[in-house]
C-alpha positions as CSV (number, residue, x, y, z in Angstrom):
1,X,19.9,-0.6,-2.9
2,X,20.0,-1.7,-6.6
3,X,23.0,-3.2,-8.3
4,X,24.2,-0.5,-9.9
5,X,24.1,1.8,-7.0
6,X,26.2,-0.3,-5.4
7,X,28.6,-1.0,-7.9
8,X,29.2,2.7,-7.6
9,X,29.6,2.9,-3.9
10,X,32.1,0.7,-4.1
11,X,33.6,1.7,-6.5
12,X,34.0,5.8,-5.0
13,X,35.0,3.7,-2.1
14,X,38.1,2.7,-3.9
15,X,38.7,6.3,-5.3
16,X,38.0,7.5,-1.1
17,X,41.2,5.1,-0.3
18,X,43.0,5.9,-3.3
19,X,43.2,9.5,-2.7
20,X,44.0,9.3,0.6
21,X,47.8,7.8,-0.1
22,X,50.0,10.1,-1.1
23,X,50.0,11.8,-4.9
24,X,53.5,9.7,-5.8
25,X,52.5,6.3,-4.5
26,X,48.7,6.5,-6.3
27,X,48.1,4.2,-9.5
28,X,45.3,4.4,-11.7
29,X,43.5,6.9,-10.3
30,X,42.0,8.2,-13.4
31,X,41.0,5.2,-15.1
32,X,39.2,4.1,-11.8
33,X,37.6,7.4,-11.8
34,X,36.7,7.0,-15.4
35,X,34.9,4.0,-15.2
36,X,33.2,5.1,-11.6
37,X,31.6,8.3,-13.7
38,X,30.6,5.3,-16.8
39,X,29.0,3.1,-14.3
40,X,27.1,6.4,-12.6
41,X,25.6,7.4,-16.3
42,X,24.6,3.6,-16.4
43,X,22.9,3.6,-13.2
44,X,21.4,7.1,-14.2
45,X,20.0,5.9,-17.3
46,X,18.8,2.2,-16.5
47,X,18.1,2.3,-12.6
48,X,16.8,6.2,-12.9
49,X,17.7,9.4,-11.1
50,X,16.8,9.6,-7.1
51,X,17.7,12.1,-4.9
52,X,18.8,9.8,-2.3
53,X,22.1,9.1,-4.7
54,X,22.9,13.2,-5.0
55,X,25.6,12.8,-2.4
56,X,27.6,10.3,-4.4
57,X,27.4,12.3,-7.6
58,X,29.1,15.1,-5.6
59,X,31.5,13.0,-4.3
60,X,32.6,12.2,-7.5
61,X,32.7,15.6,-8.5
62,X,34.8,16.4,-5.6
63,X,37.4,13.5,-6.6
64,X,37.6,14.6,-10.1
65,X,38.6,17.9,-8.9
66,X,40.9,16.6,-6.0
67,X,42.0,13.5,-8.0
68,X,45.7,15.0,-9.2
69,X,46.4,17.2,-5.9
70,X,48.5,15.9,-2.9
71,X,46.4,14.0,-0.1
72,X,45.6,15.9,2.8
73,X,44.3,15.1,6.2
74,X,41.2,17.8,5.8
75,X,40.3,16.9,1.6
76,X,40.5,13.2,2.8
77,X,38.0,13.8,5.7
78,X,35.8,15.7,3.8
79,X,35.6,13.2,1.3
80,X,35.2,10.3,3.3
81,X,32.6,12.0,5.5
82,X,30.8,12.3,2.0
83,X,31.1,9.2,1.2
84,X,29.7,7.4,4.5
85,X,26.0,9.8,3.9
86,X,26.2,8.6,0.6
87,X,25.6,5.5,1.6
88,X,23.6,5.7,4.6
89,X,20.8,8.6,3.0
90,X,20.1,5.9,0.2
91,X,20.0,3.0,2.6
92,X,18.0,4.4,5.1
93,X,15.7,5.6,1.9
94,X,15.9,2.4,-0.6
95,X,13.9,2.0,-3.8
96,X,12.0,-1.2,-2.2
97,X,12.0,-4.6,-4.1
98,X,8.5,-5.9,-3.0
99,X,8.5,-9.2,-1.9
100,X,7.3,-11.5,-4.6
101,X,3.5,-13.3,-4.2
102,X,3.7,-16.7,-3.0
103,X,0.7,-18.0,-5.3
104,X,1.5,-20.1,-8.6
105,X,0.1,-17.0,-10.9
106,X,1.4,-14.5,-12.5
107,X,-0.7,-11.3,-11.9
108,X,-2.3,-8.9,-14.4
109,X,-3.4,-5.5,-13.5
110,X,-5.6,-2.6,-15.2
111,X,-7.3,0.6,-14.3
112,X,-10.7,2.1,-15.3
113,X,-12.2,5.2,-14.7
114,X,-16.6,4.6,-14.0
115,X,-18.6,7.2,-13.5
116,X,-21.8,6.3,-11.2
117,X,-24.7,8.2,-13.2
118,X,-27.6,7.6,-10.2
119,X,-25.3,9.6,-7.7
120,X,-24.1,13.2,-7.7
121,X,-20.8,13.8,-6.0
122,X,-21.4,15.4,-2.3
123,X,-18.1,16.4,-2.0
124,X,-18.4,19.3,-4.1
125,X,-20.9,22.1,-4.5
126,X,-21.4,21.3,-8.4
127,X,-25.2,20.2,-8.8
128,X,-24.4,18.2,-11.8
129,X,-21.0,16.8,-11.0
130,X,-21.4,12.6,-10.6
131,X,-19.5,10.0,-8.5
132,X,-16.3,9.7,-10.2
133,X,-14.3,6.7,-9.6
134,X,-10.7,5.2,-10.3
135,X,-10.5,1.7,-10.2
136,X,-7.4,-0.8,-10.5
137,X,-8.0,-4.7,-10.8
138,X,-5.8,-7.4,-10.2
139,X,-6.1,-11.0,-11.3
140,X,-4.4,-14.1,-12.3
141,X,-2.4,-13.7,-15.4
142,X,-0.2,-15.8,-18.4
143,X,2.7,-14.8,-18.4
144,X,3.6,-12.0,-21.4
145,X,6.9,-10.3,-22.1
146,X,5.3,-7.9,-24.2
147,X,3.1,-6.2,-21.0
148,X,5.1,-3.8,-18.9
149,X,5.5,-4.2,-15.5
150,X,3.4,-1.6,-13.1
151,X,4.4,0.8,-10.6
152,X,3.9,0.7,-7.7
153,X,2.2,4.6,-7.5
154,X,1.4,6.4,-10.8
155,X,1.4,10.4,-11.2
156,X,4.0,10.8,-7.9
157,X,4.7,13.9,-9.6
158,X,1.2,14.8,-8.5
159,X,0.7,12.8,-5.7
160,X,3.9,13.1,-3.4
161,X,2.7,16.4,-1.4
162,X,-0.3,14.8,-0.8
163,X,0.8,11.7,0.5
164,X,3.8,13.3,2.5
165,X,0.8,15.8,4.0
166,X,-0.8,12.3,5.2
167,X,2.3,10.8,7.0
168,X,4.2,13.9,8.1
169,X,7.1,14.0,6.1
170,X,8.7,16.2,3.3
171,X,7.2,15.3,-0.1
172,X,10.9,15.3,-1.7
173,X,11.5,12.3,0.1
174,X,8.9,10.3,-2.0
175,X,9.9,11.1,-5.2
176,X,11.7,8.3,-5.8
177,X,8.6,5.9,-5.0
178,X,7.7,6.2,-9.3
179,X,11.1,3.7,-9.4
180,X,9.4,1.0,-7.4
181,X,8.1,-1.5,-9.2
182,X,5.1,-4.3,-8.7
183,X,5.2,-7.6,-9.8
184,X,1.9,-7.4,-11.8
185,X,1.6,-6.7,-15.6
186,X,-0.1,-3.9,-17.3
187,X,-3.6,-5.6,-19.4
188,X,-1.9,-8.8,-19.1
189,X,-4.6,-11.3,-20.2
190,X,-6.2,-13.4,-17.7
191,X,-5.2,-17.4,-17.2
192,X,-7.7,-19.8,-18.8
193,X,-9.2,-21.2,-16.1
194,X,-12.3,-23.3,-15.5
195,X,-12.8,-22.3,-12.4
196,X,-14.1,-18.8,-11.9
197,X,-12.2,-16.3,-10.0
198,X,-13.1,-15.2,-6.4
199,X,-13.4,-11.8,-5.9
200,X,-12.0,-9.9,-3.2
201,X,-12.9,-6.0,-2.7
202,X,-10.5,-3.5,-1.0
203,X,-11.4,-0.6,0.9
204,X,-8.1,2.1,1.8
205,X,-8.5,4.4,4.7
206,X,-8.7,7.9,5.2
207,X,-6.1,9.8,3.6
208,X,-5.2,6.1,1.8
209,X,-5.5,5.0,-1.9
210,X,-6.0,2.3,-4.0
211,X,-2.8,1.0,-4.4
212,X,-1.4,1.3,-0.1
213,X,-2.3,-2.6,-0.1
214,X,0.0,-3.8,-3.5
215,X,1.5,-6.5,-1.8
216,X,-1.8,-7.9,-0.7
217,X,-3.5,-7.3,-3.6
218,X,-1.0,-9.3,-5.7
219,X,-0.6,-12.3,-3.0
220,X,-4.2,-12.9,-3.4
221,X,-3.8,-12.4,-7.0
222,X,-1.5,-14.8,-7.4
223,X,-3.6,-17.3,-5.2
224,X,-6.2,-17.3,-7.7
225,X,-8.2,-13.9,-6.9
226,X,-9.6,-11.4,-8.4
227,X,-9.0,-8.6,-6.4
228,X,-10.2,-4.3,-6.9
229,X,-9.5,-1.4,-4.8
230,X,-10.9,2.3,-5.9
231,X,-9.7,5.6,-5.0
232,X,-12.8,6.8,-2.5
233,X,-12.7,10.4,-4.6
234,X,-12.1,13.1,-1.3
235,X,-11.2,10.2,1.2
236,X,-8.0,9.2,-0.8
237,X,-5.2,11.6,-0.7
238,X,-5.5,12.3,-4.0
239,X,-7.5,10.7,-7.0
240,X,-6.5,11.4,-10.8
241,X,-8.7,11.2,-13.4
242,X,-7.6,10.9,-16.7
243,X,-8.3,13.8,-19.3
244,X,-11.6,14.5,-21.1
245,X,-13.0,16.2,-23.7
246,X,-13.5,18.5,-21.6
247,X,-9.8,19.4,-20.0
248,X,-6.7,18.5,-21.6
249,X,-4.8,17.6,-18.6
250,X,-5.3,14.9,-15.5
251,X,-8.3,16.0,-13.2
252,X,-7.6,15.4,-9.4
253,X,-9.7,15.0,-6.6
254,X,-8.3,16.5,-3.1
255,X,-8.5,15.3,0.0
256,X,-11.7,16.7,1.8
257,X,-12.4,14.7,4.5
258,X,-10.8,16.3,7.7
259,X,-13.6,17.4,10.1
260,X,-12.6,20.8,12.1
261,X,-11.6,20.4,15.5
262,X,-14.2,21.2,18.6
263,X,-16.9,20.0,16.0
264,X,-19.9,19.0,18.0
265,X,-19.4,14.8,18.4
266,X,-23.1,14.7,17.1
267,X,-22.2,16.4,13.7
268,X,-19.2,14.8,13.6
269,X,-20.6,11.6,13.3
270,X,-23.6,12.1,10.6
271,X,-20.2,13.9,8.5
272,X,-18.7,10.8,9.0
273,X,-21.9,8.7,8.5
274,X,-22.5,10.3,5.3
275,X,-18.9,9.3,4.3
276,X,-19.4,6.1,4.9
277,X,-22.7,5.3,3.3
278,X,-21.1,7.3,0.3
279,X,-18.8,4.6,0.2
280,X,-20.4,1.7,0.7
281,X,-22.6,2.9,-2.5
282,X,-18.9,3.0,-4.1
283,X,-18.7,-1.0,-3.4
284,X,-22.0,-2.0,-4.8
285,X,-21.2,0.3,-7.4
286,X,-18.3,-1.7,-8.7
287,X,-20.2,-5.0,-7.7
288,X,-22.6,-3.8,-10.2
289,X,-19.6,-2.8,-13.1
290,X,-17.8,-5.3,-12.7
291,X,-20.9,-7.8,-13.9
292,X,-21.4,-5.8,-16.6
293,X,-18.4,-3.6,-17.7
294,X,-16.4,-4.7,-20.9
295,X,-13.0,-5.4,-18.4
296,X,-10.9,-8.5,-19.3
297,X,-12.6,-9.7,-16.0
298,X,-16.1,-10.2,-18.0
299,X,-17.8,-13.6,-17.3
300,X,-14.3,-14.7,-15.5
301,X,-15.7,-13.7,-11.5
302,X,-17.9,-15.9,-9.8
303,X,-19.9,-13.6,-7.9
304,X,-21.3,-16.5,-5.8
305,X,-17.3,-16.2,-3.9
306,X,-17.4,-12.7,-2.4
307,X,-15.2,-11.5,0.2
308,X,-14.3,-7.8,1.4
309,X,-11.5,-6.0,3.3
310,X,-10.4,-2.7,4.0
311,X,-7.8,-0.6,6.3
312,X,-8.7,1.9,9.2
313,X,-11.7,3.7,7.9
314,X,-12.2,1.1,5.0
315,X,-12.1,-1.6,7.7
316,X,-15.3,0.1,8.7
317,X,-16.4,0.2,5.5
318,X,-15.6,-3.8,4.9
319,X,-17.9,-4.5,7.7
320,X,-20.9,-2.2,7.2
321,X,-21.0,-3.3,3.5
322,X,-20.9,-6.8,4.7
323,X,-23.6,-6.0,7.2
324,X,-25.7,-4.6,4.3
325,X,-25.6,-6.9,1.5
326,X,-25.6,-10.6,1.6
327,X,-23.7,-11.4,-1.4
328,X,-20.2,-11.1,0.9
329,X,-19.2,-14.3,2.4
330,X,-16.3,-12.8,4.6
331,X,-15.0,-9.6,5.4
332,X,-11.6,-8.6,7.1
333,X,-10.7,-5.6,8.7
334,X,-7.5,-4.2,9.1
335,X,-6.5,-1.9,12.0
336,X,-10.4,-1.0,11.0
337,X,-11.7,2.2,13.0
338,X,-15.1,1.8,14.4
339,X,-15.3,4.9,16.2
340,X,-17.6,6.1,13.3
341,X,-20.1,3.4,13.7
342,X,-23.8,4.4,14.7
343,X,-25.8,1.4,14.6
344,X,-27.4,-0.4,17.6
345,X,-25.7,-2.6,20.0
346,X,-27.8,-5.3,18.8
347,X,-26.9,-4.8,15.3
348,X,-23.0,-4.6,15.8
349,X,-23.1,-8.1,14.5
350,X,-21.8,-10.2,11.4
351,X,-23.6,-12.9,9.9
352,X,-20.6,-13.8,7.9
353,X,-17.4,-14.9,8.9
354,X,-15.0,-11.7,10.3
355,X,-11.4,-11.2,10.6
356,X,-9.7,-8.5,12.6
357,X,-6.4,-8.0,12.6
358,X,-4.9,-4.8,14.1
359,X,-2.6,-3.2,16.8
360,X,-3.2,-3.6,20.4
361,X,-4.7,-0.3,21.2
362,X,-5.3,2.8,19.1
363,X,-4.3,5.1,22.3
364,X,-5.7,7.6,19.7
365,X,-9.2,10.0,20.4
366,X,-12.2,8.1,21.6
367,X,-10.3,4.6,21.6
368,X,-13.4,3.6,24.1
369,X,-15.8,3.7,21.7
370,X,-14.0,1.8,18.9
371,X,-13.2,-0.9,21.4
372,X,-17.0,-1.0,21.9
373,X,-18.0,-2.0,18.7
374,X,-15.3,-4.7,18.4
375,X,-16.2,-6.4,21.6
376,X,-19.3,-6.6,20.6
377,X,-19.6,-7.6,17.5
378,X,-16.7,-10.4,18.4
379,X,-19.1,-11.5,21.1
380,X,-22.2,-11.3,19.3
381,X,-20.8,-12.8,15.7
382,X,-19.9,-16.5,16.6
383,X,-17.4,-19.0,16.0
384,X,-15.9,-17.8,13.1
385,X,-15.2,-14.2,13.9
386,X,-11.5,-13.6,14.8
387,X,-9.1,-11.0,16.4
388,X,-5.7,-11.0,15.9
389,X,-3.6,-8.3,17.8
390,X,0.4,-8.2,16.5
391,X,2.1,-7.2,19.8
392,X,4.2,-4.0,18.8
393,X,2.4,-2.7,15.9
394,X,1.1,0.3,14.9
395,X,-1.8,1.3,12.1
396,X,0.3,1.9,9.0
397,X,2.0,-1.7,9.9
398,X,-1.1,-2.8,8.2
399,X,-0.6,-1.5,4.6
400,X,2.8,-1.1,2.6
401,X,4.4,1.7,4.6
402,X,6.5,-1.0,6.7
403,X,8.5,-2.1,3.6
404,X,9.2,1.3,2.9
405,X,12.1,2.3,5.0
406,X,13.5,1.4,8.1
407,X,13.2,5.0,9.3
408,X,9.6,4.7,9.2
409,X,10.0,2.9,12.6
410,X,12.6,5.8,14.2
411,X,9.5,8.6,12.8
412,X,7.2,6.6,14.9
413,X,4.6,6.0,11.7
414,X,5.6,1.9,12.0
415,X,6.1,0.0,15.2
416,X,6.3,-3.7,14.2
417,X,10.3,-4.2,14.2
418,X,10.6,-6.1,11.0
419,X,8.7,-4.6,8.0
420,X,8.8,-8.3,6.0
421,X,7.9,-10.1,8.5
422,X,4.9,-8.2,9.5
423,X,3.6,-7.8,6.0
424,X,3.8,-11.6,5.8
425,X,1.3,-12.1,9.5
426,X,-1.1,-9.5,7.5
427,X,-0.7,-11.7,3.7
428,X,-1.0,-14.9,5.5
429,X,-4.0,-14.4,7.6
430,X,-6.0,-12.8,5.2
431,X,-5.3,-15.3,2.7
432,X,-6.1,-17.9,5.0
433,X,-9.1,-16.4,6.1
434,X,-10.7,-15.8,2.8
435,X,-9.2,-19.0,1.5
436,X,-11.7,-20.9,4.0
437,X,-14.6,-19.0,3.8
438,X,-14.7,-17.4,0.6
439,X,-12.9,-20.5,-1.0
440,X,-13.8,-22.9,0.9
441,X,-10.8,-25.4,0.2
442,X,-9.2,-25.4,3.6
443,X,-9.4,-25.3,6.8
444,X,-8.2,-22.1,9.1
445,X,-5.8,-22.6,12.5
446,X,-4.0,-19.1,13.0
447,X,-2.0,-20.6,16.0
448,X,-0.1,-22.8,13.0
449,X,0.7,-19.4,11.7
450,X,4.7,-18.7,11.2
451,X,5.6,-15.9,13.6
452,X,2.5,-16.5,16.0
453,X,4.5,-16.0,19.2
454,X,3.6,-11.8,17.6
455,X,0.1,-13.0,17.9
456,X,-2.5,-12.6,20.4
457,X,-5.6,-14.5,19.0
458,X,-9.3,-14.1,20.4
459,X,-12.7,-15.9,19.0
460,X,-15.7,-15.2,18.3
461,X,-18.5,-16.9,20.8
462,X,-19.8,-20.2,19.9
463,X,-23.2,-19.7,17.7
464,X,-25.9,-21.5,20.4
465,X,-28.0,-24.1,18.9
C-alpha cells in the first residue's frame, strides 16, 4: 500500500479503539477524527482515488456519525469488522511499485502510431483499411525532471473490460491499474553514447499488449537496449489509436482472434497461420521504420545487434521471425505456444541461438503437439539452444501479472509462489541470454543463476563438426 493509505489505516485504527472505551473516558476523539478525514483528502488528491480504499472512507463516515454516542458492543463490532476489510481488500488489491531496473540507465519511453501502406488489414472487411499499428519504444535515457513518468497502461478507462474478459475477472477490479506507475520517462532524450544500442523486439500473446512485459522492457532498457513492443491490432485485447482527421475521438481495435469451438483442426490452423504471418510482417514492418522513421532512436540502433522475444503466441512469433530473416541473432520465447506451428520437422530448427523459458507443461488442448515442436527444434538447434522450466509456474508467471496481486495465485491465473522472485528468473535469463549473443560481452551459465534450485535446465545438442 502507499504511504498515505497507510497513514490513514492507522490512523481509523486509533479512532476503532477510541470509540470502543466508554463516551466519558474518550479524549480527543474529534481532533483525531479531524486530522484522519485531512490526511484522507491528501491521499485522495496526491495518491488518487481507488476503489479498493471505499471501505475506509465509510468507516470514517460511520465514526463521524458514531463519534459522540456511548460505545456499544454491536457499533464497535460493526466498525471494527469494517475496519479489518479495509485493510485486507486494498492489500490483497495493491497499487504495485514495480521493481526498479537493475541496469545503470535511466529509461526513456515513447509511442508512435505507423501505418503499413503495402498491407490492407485482414481483420476487417474494409477493402481500403491498412495495417494500423501502435508502437512504444524504450531505450536508455539522461535523466530529466522535466519528462513525466509513464504508466504503466494508458486509456484503462477503455481497456479494463477487455483485459478483465482476458483473465476472468470483473473489470472494476482494474481500474486502479492507471495509478501504477513505470520507471521510464515520457520523450526523455536518449544517453549520448558511442556505442549503438542493441535492439530487442517484443512480441505479446494472444489477448496480450504491448506493455504486459514493462518490467522487462525497462531491465533491458536500462542495460543498454533499445527495446519495442506493438499492439498486434485484433490479437491484443484492445489497441487505441489516437484521433484523426477523420474521427474526433480514440479509435480501437477489438479483440478478433478467438476461433469457434468444433472448428475443423485443418481451418483452424491456416486461421492461425494467417495470424501469424500477419504478424511476422508487423516485425519487419517496424525493422523497416525504425531505420527510417524520425523517432529519437534515428541513427542511435545498430541493426547489426538484433534479438527477438515474445510470450505464448508471440513466442511463436519470436521464433518464426527468427526462422525467416537472418538479421536476428537470438530469439527467446516465453511460455511460447507452438501448437500453431505448420512447418516440417526438418525445418523446426534455429540457426540462431534460442531461449525457452516456460512452465512445465501446458496441460492445456493439444499439449502433444506443442511439445513436438520444442523437442525438436531443441534437438535439432545445437549447443546454444536452451530450455528452462520454473517448477510451479504457470503462463501468465511469464509477463507482469505475478506482481500484480497475491490473489492472482488463489484465482489460479499465477502459480509461481513469489511474484518478485519469479519475474527476476524471467529478467535475468533473458538478459543473460541476449547479453551473450546479441551483445556478445559475456559469457552465459544459467546454473549460476540466483534461485536455480526453481530451475530445470536442458541444452540444445552439440552442433557435429
Amino acid at each position: 500500500m502507499r504511504f498515505l493509505e497507510v497513514t490513514v489505516i492507522l490512523l481509523s485504527a486509533t479512532l476503532v479503539m477510541n470509540i470502543a472505551i466508554a463516551k466519558s473516558r474518550r479524549k480527543g476523539t474529534s481532533p483525531l477524527l479531524l486530522i484522519t478525514i485531512l490526511t484522507t483528502f491528501l491521499h485522495f488528491f496526491i495518491e488518487g482515488y481507488r476503489w479498493q480504499m471505499v471501505p475506509l472512507y465509510l468507516l470514517l463516515g460511520l465514526i463521524t456519525l458514531v463519534r459522540n454516542k456511548e460505545s456499544e458492543k454491536i457499533v464497535t463490532a460493526v466498525v471494527s469488522i469494517i475496519w479489518v476489510f479495509s485493510v485486507l481488500l486494498p492489500a490483497a488489491v495493491p497499487v504495485v511499485k514495480l521493481p526498479k531496473p537493475t541496469g545503470p540507465f535511466k529509461i526513456g519511453t515513447t509511442i508512435f502510431h505507423w501505418t503499413d501502406t503495402t498491407r490492407t488489414e485482414w481483420f476487417t472487411e474494409e477493402p481500403d483499411d491498412l495495417r494500423k499499428m501502435m508502437i512504444q519504444l524504450w531505450y536508455p535515457a539522461e535523466n530529466s525532471s522535466s519528462n513525466k513518468v509513464s504508466p504503466y497502461i494508458d486509456h484503462i478507462d477503455l481497456r479494463a473490460q477487455a483485459i478483465a474478459d482476458r483473465v476472468g475477472l470483473p473489470s472494476f477490479m482494474l481500474d486502479h491499474l492507471h495509478l501504477v506507475k513505470t520507471h521510464s520517462l515520457i520523450e526523455a532524450r536518449p544517453i549520448e553514447s558511442k556505442e549503438l544500442f542493441p535492439l530487442i523486439i517484443f512480441s505479446h500473446g494472444l489477448g496480450g499488449m504491448r506493455t504486459q512485459n514493462t518490467v522487462l522492457m525497462e531491465e533491458l532498457a536500462s542495460n543498454g537496449y533499445a527495446v519495442v513492443a506493438m499492439d498486434h491490432p485484433y490479437d491484443a485485447n484492445m489497441t487505441v489509436f489516437p484521433p484523426n482527421s477523420e474521427a474526433s475521438v480514440e479509435r480501437i481495435a477489438d479483440y478478433r482472434s478467438a476461433i469457434p469451438e468444433g472448428t475443423a483442426d485443418s481451418v483452424w490452423l491456416e486461421i492461425r497461420n494467417r495470424q501469424l504471418n500477419t504478424r511476422i510482417a508487423d516485425v519487419l514492418f517496424i525493422l523497416q521504420q525504425l531505420e527510417a522513421v524520425d523517432t529519437p532512436l534515428l541513427s542511435r540502433i545498430n541493426f547489426q545487434k538484433i534479438g527477438i522475444a515474445g510470450h505464448s503466441f508471440g513466442g511463436a512469433t519470436a521464433v518464426l521471425s527468427a526462422m525467416q530473416d537472418n538479421r536476428f541473432k537470438a530469439a527467446v520465447a516465453l511460455d511460447g505456444w507452438f501448437v500453431p506451428f505448420a512447418i516440417p520437422d526438418a525445418e523446426a530448427k534455429m540457426d540462431v541461438p534460442f531461449l525457452y523459458v516456460g512452465q512445465m507443461s501446458w496441460k492445456s488442448w493439444n499439449e502433444q503437439r506443442h511439445r513436438h515442436y520444442l523437442d525438436l527444434i531443441m534437438s535439432q538447434s545445437g549447443e546454444n539452444a536452451y530450455h528452462l522450466s520454473i517448477i510451479g509456474s504457470k503462463h501468465y508467471d511469464y509477463a507482469d501479472m505475478p506482481l500484480f496481486s497475491p490473489i492472482m495465485q488463489i484465482l489460479g491465473l499465477v502459480g509461481f509462489p513469489d511474484g518478485r522472485k519469479m519475474v527476476k528468473i524471467v529478467n535475468r535469463s533473458t538478459l543473460q541470454f541476449f547479453n551473450q549473443f546479441v551483445r556478445g560481452n559475456t559469457t552465459i551459465d544459467f546454473s549460476n543463476l540466483r534461485f536455480s534450485s526453481s530451475i530445470l535446465i536442458r541444452r540444445g545438442l552439440a552442433t557435429s563438426s
